[in-house]
TORGU-172270 format. One line per 3 residues: number of its first residue (from 1); for each residue z, x, y of N, C-alpha, C. Coordinates in steps of 0.001 Angstrom, whole numbers. Atoms other than C-alpha are relative to their C-alpha. Example, Ala and Ser with C-alpha at 12.3 -4.5 7.8 and 13.67 -1.06 7.14 Angstrom:
! residues 2
1	0 890 -1190 7800 12300 -4500 0 900 1200  -60 -820 -1190 7140 13670 -1060 730 -770 1090;
END
This chain:
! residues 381
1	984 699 815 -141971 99426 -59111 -1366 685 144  1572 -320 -277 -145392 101146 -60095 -671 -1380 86  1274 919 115 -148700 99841 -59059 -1085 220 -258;
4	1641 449 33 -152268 99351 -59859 -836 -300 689  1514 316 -1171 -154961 100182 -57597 -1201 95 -818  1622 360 718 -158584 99325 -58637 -310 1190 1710;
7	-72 -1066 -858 -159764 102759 -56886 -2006 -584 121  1056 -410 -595 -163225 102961 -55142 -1187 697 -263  996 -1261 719 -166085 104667 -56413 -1029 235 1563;
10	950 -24 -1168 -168394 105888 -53183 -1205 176 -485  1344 180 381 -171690 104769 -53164 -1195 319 1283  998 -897 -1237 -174923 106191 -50936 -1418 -1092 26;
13	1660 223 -434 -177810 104630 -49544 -976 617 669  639 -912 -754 -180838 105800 -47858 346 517 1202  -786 -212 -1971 -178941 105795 -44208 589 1279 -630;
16	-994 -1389 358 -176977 108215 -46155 10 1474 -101  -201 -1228 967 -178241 110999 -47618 -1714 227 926  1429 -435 -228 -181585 113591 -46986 -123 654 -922;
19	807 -872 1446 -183724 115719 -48800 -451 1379 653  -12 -1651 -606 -182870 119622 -48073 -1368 310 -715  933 -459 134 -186131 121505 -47699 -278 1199 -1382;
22	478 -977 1165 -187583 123612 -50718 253 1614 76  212 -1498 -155 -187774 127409 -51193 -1327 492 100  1579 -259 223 -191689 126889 -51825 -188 -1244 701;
25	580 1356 -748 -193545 124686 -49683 -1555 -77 -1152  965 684 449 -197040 123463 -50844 -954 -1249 918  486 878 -925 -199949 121938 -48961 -145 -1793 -674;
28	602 1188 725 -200596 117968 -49654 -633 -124 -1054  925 378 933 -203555 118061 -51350 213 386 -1497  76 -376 941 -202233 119943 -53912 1170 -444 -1163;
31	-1176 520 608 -199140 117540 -55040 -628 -1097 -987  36 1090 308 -199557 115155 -57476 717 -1178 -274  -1060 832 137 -198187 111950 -57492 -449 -1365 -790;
34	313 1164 894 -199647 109894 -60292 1456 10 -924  -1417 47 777 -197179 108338 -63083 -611 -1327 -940  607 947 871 -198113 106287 -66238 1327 -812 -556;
37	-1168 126 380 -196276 103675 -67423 -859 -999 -1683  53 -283 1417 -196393 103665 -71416 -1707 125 -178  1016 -13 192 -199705 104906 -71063 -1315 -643 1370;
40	293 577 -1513 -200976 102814 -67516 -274 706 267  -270 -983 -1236 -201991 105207 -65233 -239 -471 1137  296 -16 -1931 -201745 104745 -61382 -62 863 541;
43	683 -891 -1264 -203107 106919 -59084 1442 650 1159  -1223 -99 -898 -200047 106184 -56532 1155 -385 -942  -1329 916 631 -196503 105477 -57663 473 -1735 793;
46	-617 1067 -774 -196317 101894 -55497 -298 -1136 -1003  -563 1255 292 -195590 98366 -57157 301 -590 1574  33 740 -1055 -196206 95880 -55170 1272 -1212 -558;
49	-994 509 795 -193141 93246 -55602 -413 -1541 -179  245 1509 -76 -193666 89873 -57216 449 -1038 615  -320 977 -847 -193229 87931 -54253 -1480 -801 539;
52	1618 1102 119 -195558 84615 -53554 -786 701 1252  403 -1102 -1507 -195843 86547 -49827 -758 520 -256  331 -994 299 -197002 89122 -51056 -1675 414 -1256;
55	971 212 1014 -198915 88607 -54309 -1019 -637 -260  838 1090 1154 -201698 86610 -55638 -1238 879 -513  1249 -1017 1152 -205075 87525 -57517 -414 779 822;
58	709 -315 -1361 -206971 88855 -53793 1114 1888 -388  -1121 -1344 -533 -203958 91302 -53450 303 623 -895  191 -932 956 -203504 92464 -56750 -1250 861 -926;
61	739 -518 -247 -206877 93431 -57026 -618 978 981  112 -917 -1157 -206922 95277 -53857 777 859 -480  -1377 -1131 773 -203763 96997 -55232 -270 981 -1056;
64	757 -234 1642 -205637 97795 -58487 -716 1048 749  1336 -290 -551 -208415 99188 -56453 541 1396 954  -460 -926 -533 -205916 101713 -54414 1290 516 -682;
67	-837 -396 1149 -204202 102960 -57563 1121 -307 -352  -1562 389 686 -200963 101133 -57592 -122 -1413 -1019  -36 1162 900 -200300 98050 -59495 544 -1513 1066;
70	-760 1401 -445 -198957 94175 -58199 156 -675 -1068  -597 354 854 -197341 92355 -59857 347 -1885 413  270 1402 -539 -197799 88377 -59778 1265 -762 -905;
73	-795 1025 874 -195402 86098 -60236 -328 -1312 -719  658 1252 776 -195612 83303 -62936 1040 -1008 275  -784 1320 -234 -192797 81128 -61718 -83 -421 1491;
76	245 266 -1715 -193928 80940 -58242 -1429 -849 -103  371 778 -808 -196271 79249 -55970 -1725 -287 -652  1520 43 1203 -199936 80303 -58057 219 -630 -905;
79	-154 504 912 -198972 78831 -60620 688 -1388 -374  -923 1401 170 -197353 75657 -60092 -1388 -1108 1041  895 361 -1223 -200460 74851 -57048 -1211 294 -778;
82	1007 -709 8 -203923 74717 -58001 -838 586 1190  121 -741 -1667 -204807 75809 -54195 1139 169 884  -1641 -275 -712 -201616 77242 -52901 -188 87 1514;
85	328 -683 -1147 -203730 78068 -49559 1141 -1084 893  -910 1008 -1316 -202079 75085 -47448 1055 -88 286  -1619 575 -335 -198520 74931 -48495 537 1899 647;
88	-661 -1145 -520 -198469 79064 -47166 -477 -508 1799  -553 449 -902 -199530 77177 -44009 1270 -482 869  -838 1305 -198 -197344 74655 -44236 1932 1066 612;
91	-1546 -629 -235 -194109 77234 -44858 -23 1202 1532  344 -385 -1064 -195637 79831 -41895 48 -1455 1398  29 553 -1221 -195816 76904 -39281 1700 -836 150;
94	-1082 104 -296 -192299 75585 -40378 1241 1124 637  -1623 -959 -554 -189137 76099 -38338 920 360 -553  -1325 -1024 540 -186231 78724 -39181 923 -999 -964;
97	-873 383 -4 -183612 75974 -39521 -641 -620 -1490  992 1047 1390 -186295 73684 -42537 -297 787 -847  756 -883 688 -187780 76616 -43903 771 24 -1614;
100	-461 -427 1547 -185331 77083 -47044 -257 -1217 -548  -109 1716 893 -185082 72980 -47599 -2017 33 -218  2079 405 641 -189330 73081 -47703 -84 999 -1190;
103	624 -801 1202 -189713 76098 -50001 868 -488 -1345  -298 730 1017 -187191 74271 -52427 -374 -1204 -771  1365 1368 12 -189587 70831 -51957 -851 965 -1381;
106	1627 -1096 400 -192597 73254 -52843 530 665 -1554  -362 -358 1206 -190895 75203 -55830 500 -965 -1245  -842 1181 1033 -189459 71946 -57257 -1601 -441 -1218;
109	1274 359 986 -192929 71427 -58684 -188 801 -1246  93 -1117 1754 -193499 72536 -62791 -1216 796 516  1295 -1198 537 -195293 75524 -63685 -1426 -592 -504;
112	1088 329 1015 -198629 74619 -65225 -880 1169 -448  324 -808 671 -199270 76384 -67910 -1424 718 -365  1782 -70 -80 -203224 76320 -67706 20 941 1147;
115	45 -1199 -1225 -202699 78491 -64306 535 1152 -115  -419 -1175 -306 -200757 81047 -65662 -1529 641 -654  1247 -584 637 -204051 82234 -67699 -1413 220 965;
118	1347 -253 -628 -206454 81237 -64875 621 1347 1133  -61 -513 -1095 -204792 83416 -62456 -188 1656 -299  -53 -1138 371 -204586 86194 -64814 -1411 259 213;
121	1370 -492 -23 -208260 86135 -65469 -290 305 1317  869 -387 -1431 -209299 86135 -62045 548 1259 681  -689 -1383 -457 -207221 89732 -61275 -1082 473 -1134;
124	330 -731 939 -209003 90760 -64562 -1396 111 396  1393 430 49 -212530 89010 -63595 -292 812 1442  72 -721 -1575 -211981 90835 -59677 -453 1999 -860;
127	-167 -1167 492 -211768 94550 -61450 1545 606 30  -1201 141 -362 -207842 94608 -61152 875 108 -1483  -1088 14 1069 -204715 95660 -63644 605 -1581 383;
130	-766 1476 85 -202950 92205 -64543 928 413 134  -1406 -381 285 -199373 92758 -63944 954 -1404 145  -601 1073 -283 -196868 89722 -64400 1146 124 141;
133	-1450 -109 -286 -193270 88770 -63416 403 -1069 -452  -1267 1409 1 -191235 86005 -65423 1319 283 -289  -1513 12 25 -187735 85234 -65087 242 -126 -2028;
136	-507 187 1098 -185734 85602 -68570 -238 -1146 -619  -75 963 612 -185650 82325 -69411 -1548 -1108 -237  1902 506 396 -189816 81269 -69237 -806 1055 -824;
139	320 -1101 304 -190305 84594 -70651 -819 -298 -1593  812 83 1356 -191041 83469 -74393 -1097 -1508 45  1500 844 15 -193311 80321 -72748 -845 869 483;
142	1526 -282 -98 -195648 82141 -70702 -11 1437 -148  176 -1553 419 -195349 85718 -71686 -1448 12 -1217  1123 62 880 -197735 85567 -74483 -1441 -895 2;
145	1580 687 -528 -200444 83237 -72525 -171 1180 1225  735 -1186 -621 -200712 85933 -69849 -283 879 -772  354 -1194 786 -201076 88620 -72452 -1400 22 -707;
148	1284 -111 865 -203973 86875 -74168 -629 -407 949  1086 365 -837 -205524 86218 -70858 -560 970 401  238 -2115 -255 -205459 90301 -70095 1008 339 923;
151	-1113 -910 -436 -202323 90867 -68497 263 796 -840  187 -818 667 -201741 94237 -69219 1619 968 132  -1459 -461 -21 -198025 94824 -68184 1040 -917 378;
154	-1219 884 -450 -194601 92620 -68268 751 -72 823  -1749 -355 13 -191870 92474 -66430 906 -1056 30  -1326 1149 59 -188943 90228 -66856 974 644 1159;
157	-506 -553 -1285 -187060 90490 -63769 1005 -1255 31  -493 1351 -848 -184039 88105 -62547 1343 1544 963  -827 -629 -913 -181178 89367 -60154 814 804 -518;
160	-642 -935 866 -179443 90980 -62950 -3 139 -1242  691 -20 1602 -180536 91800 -66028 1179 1223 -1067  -466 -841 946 -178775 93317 -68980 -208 -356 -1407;
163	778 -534 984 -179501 94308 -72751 955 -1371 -548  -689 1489 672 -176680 91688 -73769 385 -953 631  -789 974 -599 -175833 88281 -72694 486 -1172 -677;
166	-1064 1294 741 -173477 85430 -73802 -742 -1342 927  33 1886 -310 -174693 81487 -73689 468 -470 -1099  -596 1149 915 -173388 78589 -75058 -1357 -972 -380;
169	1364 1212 179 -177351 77185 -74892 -417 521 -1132  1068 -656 1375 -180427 78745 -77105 368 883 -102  -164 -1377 315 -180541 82076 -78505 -808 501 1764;
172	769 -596 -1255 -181390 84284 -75566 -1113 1026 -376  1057 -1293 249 -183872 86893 -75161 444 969 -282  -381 -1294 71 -184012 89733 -77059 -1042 589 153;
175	1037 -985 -552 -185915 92816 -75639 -730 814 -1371  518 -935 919 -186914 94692 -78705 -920 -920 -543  1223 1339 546 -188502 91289 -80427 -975 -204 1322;
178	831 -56 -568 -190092 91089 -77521 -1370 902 196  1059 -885 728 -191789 94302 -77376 -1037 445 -930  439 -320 1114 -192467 94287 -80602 -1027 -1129 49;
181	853 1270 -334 -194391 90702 -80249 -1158 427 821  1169 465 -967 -196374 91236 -77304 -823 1053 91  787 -985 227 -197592 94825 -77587 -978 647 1148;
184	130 -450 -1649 -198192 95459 -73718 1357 1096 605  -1206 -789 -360 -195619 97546 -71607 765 -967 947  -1483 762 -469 -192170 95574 -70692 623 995 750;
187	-982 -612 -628 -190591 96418 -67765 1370 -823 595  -753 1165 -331 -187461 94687 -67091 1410 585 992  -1310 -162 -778 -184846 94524 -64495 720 -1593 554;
190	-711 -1116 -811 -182684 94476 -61998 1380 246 -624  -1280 -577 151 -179464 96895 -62940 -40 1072 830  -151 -943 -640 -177981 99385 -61405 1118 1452 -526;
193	-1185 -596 950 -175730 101055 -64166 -738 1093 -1036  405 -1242 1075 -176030 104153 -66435 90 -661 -1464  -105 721 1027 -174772 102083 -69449 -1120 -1092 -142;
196	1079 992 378 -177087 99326 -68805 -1541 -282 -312  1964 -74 329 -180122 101041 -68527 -555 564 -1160  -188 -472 1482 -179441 103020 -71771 -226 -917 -493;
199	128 896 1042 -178975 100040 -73621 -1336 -721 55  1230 665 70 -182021 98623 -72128 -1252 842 -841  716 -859 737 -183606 101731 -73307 26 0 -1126;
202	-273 -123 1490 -182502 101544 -76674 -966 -1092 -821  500 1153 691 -183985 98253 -77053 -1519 -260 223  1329 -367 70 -187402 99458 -76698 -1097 -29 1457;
205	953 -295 -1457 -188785 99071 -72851 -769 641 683  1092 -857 -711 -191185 100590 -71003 -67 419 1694  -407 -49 -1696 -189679 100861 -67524 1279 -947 439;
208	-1087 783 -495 -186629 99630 -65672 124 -278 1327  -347 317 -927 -186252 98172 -62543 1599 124 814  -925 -213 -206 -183500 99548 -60455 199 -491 1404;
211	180 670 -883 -181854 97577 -57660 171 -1583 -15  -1322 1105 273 -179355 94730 -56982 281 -937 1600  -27 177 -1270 -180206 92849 -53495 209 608 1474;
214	-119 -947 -1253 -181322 95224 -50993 -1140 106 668  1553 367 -572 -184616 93670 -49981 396 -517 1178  -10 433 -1283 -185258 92474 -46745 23 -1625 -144;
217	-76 1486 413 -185729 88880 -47688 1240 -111 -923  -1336 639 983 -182689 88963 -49910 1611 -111 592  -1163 -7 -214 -179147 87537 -49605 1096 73 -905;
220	-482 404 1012 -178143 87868 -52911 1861 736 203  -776 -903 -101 -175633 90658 -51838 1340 -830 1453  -1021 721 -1113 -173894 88071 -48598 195 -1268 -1098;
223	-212 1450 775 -174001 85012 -51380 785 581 -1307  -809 190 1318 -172549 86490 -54562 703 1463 -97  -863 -1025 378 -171264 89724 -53320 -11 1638 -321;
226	708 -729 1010 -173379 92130 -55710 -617 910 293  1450 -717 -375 -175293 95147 -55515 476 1382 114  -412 -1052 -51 -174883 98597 -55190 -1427 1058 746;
229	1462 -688 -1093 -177105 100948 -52310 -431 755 -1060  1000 -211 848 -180328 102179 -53822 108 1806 -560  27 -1144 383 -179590 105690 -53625 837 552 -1355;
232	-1091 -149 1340 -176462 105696 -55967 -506 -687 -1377  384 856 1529 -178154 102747 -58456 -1192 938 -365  621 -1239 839 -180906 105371 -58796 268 905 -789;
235	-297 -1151 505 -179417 108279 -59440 978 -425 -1618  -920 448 1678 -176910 106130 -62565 -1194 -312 -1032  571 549 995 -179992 104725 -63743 -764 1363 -348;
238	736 -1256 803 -181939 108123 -63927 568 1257 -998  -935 -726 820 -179125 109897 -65537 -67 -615 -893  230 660 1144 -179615 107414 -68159 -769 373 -623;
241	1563 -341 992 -183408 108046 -68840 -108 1195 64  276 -987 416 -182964 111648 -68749 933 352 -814  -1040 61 1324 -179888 111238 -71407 -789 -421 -1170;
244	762 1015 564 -182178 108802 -73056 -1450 1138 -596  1302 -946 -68 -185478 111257 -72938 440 1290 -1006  -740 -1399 488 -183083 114647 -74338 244 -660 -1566;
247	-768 634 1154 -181874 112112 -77429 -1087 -202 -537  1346 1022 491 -185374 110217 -78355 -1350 957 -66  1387 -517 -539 -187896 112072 -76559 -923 -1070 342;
250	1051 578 -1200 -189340 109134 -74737 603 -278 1046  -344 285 -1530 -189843 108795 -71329 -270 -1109 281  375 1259 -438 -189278 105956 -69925 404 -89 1262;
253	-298 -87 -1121 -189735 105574 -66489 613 -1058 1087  -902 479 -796 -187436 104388 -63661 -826 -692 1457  534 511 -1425 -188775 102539 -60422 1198 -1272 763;
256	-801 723 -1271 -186432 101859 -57367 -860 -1534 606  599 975 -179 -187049 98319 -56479 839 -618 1095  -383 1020 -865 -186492 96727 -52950 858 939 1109;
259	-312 -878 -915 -184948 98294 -49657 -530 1243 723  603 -1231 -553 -187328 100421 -48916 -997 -553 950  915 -244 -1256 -188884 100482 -45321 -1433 644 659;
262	835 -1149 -526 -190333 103689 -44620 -713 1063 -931  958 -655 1149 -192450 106757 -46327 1541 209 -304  -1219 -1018 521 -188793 108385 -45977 1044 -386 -1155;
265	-288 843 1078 -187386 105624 -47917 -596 557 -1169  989 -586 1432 -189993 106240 -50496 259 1547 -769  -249 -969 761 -189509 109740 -50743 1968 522 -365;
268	-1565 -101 845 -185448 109467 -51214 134 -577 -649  275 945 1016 -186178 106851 -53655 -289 1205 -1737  241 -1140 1032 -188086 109875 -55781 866 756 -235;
271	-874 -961 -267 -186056 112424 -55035 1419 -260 -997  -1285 821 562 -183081 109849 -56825 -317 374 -1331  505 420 1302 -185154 110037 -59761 -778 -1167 -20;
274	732 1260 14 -187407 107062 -59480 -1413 971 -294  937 -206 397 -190809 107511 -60835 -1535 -612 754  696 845 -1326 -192404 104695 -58556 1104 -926 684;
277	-626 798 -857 -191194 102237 -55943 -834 -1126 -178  412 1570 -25 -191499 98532 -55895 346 -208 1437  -503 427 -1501 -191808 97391 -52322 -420 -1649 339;
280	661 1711 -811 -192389 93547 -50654 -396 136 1061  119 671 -1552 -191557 92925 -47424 -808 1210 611  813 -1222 -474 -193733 96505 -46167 -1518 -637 -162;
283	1250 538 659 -196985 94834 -48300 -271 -1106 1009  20 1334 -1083 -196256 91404 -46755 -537 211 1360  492 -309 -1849 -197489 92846 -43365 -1280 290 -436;
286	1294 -326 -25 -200983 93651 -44858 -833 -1214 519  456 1132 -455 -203705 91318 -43982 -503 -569 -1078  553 236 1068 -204657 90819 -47435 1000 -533 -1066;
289	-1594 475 700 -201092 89373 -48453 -96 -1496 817  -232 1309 -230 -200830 85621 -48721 1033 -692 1283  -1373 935 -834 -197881 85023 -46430 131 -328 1667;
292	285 366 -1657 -199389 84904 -43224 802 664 808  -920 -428 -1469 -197121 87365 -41402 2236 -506 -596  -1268 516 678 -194113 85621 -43733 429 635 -1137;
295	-248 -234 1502 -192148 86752 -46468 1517 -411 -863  -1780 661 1264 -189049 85230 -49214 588 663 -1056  -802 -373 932 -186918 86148 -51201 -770 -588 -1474;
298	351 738 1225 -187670 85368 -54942 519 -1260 -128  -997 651 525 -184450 83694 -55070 386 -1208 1101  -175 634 -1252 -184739 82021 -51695 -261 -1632 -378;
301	-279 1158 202 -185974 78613 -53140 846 -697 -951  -625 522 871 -183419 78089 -55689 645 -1359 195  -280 990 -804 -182444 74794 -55811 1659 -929 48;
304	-1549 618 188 -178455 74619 -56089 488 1130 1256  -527 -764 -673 -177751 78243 -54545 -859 658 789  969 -933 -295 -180193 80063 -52556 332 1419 350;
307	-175 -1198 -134 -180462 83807 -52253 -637 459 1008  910 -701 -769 -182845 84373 -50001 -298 -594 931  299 686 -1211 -184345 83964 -46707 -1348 447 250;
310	1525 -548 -427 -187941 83556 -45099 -32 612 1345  19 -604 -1289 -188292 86110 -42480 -1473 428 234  1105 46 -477 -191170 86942 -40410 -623 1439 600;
313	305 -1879 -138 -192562 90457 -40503 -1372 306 734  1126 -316 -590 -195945 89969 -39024 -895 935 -615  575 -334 588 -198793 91247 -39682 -970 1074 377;
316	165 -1707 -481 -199740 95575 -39344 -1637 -68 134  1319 -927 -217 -203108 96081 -40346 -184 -209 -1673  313 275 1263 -204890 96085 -43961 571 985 -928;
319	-741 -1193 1179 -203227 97513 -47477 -74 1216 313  19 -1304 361 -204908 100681 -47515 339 829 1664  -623 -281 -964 -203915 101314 -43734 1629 472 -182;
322	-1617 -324 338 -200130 100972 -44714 273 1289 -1219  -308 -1419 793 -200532 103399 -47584 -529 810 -43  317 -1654 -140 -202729 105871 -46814 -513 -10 1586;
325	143 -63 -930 -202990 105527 -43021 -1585 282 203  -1052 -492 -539 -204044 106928 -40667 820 -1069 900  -998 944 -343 -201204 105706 -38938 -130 498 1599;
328	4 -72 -1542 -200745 105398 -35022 1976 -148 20  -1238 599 -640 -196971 104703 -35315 1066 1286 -597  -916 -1123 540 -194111 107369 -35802 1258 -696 -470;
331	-1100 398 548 -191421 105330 -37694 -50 -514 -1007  80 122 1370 -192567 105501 -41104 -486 -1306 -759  -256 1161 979 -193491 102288 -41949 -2167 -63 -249;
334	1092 168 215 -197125 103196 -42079 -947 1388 -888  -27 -841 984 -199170 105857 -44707 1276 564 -634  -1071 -304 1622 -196427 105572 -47333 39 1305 -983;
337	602 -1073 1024 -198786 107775 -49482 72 1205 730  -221 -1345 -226 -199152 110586 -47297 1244 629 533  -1354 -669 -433 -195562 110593 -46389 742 493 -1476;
340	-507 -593 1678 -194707 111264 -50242 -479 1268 63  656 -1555 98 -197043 113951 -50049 706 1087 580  -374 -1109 -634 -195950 115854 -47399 1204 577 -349;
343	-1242 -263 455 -192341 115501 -48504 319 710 -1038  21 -935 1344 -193102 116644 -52297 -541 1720 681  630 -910 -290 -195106 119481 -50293 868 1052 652;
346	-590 -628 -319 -192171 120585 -48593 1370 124 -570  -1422 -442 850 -189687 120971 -51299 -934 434 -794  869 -1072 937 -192471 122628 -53414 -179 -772 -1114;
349	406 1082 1018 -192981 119501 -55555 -1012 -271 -407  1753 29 482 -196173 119797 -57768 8 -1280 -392  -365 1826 257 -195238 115873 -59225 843 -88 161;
352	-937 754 -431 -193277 113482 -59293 1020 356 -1157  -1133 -951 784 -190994 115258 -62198 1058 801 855  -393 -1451 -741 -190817 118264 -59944 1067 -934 1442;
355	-703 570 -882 -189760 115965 -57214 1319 -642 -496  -1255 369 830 -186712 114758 -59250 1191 1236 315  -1056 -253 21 -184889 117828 -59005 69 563 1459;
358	-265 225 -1328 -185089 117789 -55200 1562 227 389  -1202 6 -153 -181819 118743 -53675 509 -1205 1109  -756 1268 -800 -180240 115657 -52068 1282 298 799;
361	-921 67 -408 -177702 115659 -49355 1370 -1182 252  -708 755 -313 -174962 113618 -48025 -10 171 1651  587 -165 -1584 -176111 113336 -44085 75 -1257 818;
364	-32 1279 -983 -174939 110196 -42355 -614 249 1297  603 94 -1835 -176111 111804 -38948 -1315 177 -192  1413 -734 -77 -179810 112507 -40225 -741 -832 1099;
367	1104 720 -1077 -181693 109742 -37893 637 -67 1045  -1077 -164 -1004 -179014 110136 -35111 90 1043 1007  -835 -1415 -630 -178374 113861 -34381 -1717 258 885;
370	1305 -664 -870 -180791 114761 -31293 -472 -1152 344  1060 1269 -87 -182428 111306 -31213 1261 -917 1286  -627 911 -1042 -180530 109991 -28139 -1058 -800 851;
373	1127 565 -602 -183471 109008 -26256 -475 -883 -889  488 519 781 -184939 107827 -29027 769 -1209 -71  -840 997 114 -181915 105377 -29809 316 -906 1214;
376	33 1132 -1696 -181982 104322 -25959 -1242 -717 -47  1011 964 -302 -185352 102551 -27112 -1334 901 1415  958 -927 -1447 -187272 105691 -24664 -1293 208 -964;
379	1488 -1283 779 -189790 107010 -27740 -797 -1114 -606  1569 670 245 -193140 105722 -28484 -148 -796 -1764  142 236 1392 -193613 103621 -32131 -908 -310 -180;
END
């Protein structure tokens, strides 16, 4: 009797793989690593990730101010609170075991729609890019009140996003009417597929979010299963937008979103093809990030299934410390920015294009081989 195996496809994450050295090196100063998105320009490639931790007006103005972007969420904690300051007490002084049943309390409260506009202004009224985050399904309420408040970029984000979906409710969202409506730049995720990001492309976007529960606060990947490591969902989704780019001739750029730690992270993120990185839980340690030393999942207060968990990352030192140092610590989790640099500098990477065709390995022993001491907990961080 034949059979039917459902065969394996092997997939790579950052543990996995490195980034073989150049033939041309290149000092720092002379790399660039700006990247516009439909016209945007940032300075750095970092996205900050719309987490309540992480985000609010303070921090995306600081963000603004050291060339990346943040990105505020409109179904979270600003926007449902007209002084959110107490209840990030409240979830910082609760215990491990309460923590998910309070942030489901706290989220159970409506949006109010008068806050998504004030919160925008006040990023706009600071000197700050507006950047917003709603889930699919609030997307056609408050999408078009942040836009006329001066948000100046979308993104529609839920745990998995694709160009088509089947309900039995309303019509769903379509991405191209959207676009076409709001007349800002739509970036929408999370996928992790060559097909899916095409189609998203087709339907007029301005960036894709790549990346399927591989955040530090997320469980989406122990609760439903899902996900695919960042290195492989890169590289499907950038084979897309440079299929996509050869056919059309627009670029539309790619940004790895979530799992990333270190600069080294960051720069195998590029290297994948990513254009920028979306990071949280790294931000969350600034001192200029709401969460007191705390940070959640998006999906963490849901209130049937939860995805996420509040973990406690403490708190480094201020934004521009974490991304452009200098740094006192040797395990990457501090100047982000000048660890891109050096990395583009030593594969001979003039941008972040050039850094694309980076030669990538397959290196399970890279943080391992030689580092015995190190792994006995002997070397200095």
């Amino acid at each position: 009797m034949s059979r039917t195996l459902k065969e394996l496809k092997r997939a790579y994450g950052f543990e996995d793989v490195a980034i073989a050295p150049g033939q041309l090196t290149l000092n720092p100063e002379m790399v660039d690593i700006s990247m516009s998105l439909d016209g945007i320009r940032l300075g750095i490639p970092f996205l900050a990730s719309a987490m309540d931790a992480v985000v609010d007006p303070d921090f995306a103005i600081a963000m603004s101010k050291a060339g990346g972007l943040a990105v505020l969420n409109l179904d979270g904690i600003q926007t449902r609170y007209e002084d959110p300051g107490p209840l990030f007490i409240e979830i910082a002084e609760t215990p491990g075991d309460a923590a998910t049943e309070l942030l489901q309390k706290i989220y159970s409260a409506p949006v109010q729609e008068k806050l998504v506009g004030k919160r925008v202004e006040q990023i706009v009224k600071g000197g700050g890019k507006a950047a917003v985050s709603v889930i699919p399904a609030n997307t056609k309420r408050f999408a078009p009140l942040a836009v006329e408040a001066g948000a100046v970029v979308l993104v529609v984000q839920s745990t998995v996003t694709t160009a088509r979906h089947a309900s039995k409710s309303v019509r769903g969202l379509i991405f191209h009417e959207l676009v076409e409506q709001l007349k800002v730049p739509v970036l929408v995720g999370n996928t992790v597929s060559y097909d899916v990001t095409l189609e998203l492309m087709e339907e007029g976007v301005h960036g894709v979010l790549v990346g399927v529960g591989p955040g530090a606060a997320c469980t989406s990947r122990e609760v439903l299963g899902v996900g695919v490591p960042q290195v492989s969902a890169t590289l499907e989704c950038a084979a897309a937008r440079e299929e996509y780019f050869k056919t059309t001739g627009r670029y539309v750029p790619i940004i790895t979103d979530g799992g990333i730690r270190t600069g080294g992270d960051v720069c195998k993120s590029v290297a994948s093809g990513a254009d920028a990185v979306m990071i949280g839980t790294p931000l969350a340690q600034a001192t200029e990030a709401p969460g007191l030393g705390f940070n959640w999942g998006m999906a963490t207060p849901h209130a049937s299934l939860p995805r996420g968990t509040r973990i406690s990352v403490g708190t480094r030192g201020p934004l521009r410390k974490i991304l452009f140092g200098p740094s006192h610590r040797t395990d990457g989790t501090e100047n982000l920015v000048g660890a891109l640099q050096i990395s583009m500098g030593m594969v001979g990477a003039k941008d972040i294009r050039e850094m694309h065709r980076a030669e990538l390995i397959y290196a399970p022993a890279i943080k391992t081989e030689g580092k015995v001491f190190q792994m006995q907990g002997l070397g200095s961080r």
